[in-house]
Structure formats: structure tokens, C-alpha cells
C-alpha positions in Angstrom: 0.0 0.0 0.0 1.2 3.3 -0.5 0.9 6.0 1.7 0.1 8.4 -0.3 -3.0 6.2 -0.8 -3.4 5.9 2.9 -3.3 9.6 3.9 -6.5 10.4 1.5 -8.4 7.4 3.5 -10.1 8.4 7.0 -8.1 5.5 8.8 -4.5 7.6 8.2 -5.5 8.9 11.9 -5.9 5.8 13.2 -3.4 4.1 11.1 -0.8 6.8 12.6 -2.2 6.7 16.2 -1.1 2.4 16.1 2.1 3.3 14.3 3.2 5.9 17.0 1.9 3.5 20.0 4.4 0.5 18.2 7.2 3.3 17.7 6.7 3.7 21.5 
């Protein structure tokens, strides 16, 4: 997937929220 592609879909948020909670 690209994220481009991601950032125009409403998850981006949520994806984003998970990756910073993994980064942590």
C-alpha cells in the first residue's frame, strides 16, 4: 500500500495513532 494512498483514506489517523503507539 502506499501511503500516499493511505493519507486520502479516514483511517491515516488511526493508522498513525497504532504506528506511534508501536514506535513507543
Amino acid at each position: 500500500m502506499v501511503k500516499e494512498n493511505i493519507e486520502d483514506l479516514p483511517t491515516t489517523k488511526f493508522s498513525k495513532r497504532v504506528h506511534e503507539l508501536v514506535d513507543q
